[in-house]
Backbone as CSV, one residue per row, in Angstrom:
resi,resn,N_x,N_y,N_z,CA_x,CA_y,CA_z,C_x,C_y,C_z
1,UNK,19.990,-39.363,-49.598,19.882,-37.925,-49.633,18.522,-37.506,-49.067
2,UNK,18.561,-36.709,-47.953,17.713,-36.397,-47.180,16.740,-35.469,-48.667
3,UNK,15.320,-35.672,-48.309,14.531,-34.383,-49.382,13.928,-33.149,-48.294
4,UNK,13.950,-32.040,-48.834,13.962,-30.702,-48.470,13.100,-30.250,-48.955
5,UNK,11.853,-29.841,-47.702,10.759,-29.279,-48.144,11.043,-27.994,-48.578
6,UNK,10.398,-27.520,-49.392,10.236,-25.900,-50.356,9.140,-24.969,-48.976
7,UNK,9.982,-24.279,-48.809,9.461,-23.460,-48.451,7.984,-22.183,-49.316
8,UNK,6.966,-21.920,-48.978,6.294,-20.949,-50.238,6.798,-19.564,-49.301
9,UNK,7.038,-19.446,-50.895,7.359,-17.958,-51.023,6.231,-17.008,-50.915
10,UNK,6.498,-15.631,-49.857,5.097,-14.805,-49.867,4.756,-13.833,-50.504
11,UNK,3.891,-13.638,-50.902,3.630,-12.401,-51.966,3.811,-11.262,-51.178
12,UNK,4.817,-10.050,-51.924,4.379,-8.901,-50.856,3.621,-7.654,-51.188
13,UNK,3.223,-6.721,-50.253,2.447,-6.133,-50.627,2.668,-4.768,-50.335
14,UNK,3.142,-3.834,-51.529,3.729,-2.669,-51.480,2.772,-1.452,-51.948
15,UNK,3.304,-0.429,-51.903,2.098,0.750,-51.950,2.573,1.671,-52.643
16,UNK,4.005,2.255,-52.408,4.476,2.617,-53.021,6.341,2.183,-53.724
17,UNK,6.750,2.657,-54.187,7.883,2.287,-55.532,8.855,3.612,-55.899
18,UNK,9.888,3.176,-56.336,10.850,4.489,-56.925,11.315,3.514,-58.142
19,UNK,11.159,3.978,-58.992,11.483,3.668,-60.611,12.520,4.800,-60.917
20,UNK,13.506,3.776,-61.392,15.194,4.273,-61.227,15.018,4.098,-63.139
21,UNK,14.865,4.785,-63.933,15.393,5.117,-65.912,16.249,5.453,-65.926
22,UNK,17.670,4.714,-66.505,18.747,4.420,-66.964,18.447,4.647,-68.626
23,UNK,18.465,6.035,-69.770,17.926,6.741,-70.497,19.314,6.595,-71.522
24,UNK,19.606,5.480,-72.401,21.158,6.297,-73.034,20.853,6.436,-74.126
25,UNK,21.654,6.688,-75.305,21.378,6.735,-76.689,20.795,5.176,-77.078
26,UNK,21.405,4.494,-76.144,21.219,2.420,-77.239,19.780,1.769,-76.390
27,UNK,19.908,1.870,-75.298,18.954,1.697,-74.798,18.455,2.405,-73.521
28,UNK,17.201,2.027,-73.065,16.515,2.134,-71.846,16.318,1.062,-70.496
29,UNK,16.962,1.670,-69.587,16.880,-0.049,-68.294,16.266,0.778,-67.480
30,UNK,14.765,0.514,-66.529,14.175,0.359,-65.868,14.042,-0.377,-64.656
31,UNK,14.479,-0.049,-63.351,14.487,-1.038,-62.513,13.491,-0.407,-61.305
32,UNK,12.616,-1.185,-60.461,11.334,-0.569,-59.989,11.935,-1.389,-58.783
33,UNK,12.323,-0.448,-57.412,12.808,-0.773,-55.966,11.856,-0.198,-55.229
34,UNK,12.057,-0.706,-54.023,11.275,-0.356,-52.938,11.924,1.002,-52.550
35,UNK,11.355,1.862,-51.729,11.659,2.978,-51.223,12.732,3.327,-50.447
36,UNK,13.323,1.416,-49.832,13.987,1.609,-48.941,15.304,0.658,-50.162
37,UNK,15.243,0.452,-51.257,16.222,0.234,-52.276,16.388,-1.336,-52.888
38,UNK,15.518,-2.319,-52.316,15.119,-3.528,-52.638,14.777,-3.461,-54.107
39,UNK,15.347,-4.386,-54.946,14.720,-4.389,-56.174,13.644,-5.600,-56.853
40,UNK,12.617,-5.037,-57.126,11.543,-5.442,-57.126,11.423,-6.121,-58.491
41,UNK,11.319,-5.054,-59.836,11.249,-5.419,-61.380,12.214,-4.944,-61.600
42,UNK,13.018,-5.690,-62.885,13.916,-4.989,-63.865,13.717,-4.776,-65.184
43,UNK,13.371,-4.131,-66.363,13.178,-4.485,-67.448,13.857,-3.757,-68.649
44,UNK,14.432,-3.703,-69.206,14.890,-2.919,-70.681,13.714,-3.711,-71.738
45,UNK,14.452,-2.424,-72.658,14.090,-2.851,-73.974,14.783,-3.734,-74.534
46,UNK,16.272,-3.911,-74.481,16.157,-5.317,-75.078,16.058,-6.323,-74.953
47,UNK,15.582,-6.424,-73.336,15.024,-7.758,-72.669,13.741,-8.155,-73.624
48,UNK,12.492,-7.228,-73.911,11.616,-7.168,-74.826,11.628,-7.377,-76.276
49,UNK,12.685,-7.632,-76.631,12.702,-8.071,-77.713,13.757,-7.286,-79.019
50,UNK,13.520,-6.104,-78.553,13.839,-4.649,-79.247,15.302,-5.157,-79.546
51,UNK,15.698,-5.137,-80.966,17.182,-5.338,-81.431,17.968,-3.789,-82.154
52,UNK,19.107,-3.804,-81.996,19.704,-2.437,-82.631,19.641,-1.827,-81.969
53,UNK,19.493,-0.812,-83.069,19.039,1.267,-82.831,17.148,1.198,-82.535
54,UNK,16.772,0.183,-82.343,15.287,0.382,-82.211,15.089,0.232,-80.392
55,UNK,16.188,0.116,-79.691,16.326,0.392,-78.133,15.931,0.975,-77.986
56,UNK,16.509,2.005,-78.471,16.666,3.484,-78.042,15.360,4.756,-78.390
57,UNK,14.436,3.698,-78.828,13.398,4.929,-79.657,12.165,4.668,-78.505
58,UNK,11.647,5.885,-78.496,10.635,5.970,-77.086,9.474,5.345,-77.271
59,UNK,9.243,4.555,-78.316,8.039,3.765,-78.232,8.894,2.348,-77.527
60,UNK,9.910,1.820,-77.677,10.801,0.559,-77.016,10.408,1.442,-75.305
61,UNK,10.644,2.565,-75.035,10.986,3.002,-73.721,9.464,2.630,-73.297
62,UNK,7.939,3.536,-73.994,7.130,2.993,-73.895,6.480,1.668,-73.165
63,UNK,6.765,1.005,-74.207,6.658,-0.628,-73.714,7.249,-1.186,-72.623
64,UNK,8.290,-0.859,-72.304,9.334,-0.992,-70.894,8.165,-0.963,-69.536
65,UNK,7.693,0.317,-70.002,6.787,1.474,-69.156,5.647,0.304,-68.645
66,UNK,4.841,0.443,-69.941,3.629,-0.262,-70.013,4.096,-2.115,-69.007
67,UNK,4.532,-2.321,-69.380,5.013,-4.453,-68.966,5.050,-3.900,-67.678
68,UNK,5.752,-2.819,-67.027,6.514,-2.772,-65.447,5.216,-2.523,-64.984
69,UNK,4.475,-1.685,-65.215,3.403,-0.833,-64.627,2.344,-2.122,-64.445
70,UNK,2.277,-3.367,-65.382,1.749,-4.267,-65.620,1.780,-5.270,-64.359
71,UNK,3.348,-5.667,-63.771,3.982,-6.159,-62.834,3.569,-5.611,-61.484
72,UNK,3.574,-4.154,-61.444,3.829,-3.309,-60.166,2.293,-3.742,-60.116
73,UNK,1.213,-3.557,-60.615,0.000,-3.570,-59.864,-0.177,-4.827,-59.343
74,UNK,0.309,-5.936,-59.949,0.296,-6.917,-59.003,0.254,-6.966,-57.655
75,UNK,1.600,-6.450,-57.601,2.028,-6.221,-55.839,1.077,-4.954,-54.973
76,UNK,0.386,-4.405,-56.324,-0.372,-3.268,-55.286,0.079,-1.895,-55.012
77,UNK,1.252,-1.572,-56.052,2.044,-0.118,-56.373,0.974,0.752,-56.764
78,UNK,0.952,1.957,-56.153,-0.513,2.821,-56.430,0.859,3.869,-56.820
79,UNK,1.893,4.116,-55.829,2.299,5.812,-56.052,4.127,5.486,-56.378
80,UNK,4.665,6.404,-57.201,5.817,5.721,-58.028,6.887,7.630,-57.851
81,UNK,7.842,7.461,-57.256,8.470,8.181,-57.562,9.668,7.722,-58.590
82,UNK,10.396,8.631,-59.792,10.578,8.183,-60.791,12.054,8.995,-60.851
83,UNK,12.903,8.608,-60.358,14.573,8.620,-60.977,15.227,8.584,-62.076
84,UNK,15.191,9.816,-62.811,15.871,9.729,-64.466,17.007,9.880,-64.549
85,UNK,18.250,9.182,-65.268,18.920,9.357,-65.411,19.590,9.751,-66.959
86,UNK,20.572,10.234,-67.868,20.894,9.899,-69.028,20.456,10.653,-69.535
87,UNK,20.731,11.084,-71.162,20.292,11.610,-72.377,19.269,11.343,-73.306
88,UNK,18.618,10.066,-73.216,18.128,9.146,-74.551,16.668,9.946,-74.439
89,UNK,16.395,9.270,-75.642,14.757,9.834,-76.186,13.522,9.418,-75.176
90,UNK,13.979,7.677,-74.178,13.113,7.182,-73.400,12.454,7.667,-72.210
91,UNK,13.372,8.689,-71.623,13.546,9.183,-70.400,11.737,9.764,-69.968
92,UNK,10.916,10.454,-71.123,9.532,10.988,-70.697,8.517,9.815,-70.853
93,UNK,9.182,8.813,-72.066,8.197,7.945,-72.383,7.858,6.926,-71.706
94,UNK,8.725,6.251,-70.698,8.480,5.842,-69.471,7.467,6.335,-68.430
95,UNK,7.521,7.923,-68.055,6.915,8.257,-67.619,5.286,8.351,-67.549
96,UNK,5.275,8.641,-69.215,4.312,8.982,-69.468,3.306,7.388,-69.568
97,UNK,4.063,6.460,-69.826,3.454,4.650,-69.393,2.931,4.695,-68.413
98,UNK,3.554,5.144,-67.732,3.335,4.558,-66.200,1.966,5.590,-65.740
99,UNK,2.000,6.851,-66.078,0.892,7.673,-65.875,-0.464,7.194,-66.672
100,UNK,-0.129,6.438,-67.728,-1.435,5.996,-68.470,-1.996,4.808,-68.036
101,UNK,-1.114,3.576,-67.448,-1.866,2.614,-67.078,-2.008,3.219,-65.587
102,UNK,-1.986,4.243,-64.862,-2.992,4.405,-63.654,-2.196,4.228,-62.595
103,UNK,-0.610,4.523,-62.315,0.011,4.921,-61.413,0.164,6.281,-61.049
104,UNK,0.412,6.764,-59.780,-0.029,8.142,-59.563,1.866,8.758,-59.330
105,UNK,2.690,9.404,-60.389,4.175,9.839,-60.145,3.853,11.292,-59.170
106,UNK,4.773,10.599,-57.816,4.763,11.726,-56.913,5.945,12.756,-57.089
107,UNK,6.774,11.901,-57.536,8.557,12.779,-57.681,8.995,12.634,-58.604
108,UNK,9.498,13.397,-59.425,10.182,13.478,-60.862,11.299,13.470,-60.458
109,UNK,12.640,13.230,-60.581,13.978,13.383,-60.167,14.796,13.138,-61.366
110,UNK,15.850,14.356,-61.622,16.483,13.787,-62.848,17.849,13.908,-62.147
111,UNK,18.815,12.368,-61.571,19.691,12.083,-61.440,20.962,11.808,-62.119
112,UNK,21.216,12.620,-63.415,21.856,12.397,-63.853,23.348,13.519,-63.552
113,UNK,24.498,12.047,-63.856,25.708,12.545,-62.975,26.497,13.694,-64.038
114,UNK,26.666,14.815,-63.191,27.263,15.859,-63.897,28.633,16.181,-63.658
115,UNK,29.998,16.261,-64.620,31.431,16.824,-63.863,31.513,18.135,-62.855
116,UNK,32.281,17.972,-62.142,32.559,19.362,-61.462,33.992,19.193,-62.071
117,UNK,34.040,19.686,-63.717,34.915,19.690,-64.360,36.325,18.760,-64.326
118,UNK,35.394,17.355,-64.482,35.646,16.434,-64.199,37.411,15.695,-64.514
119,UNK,37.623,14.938,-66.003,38.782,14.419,-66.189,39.603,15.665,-67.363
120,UNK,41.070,15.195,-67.347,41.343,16.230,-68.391,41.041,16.099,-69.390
121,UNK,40.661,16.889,-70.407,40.285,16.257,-72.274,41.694,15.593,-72.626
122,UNK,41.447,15.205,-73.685,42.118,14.460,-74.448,43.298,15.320,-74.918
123,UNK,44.671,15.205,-75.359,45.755,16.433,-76.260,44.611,16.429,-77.418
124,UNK,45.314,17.943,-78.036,44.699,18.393,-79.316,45.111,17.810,-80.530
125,UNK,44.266,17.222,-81.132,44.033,16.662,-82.313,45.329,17.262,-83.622
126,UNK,46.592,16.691,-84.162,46.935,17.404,-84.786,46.725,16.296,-86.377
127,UNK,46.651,17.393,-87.236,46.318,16.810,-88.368,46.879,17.353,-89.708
């Protein structure tokens, strides 16, 4: 069996980021892509440890915040536009991570998908 040199892998070096918050009642998912949609970091809360109903509480979203923001400077992320999606409590507290460890949010965007009076309801409940 022939052996196969390893190629090294190169570090890259980005400037700016779009941070996509996936916000629900159970939890918070965070995924940090390139501008042009490459995904860079992924992180939830319950990757972190966070079990239950404690997903979903904005200090778990917090921490999400804080670890990514941790990652991104690595690569050299200075400016972060920020894609919200969902209902949950996490949706500002992310934000507000990422503004404290010293990323600069250029775009707020709240992407969340709305019906254009979408499926039919359910028949009425008889009881």
């Amino acid at each position: 069996m022939a052996y196969k040199k390893k190629t090294k892998k190169t570090k890259r070096h980005v400037t700016a980021a779009v941070a996509h918050v996936k916000s629900s009642f159970n939890n918070t998912l965070v995924s940090i892509t390139t501008l042009e949609g490459d995904v860079l970091f992924v992180n939830s809360a319950g990757k972190l440890g966070f079990k239950g109903s404690r997903k979903g509480t904005p200090y778990a979203a917090t921490q999400v915040g804080t670890a990514l923001a941790k990652d991104m400077s690595g690569l050299g992320i200075r400016e972060v536009e920020v894609n919200m999606q969902g209902p949950g409590a996490g949706r500002d507290s992310v934000v507000r991570a990422l503004q404290a460890a010293g990323m600069s949010v250029t775009v707020l965007r709240d992407v969340t998908p709305l019906p254009h009076n979408g499926c039919r309801p359910a028949k009425k409940r008889r009881v």
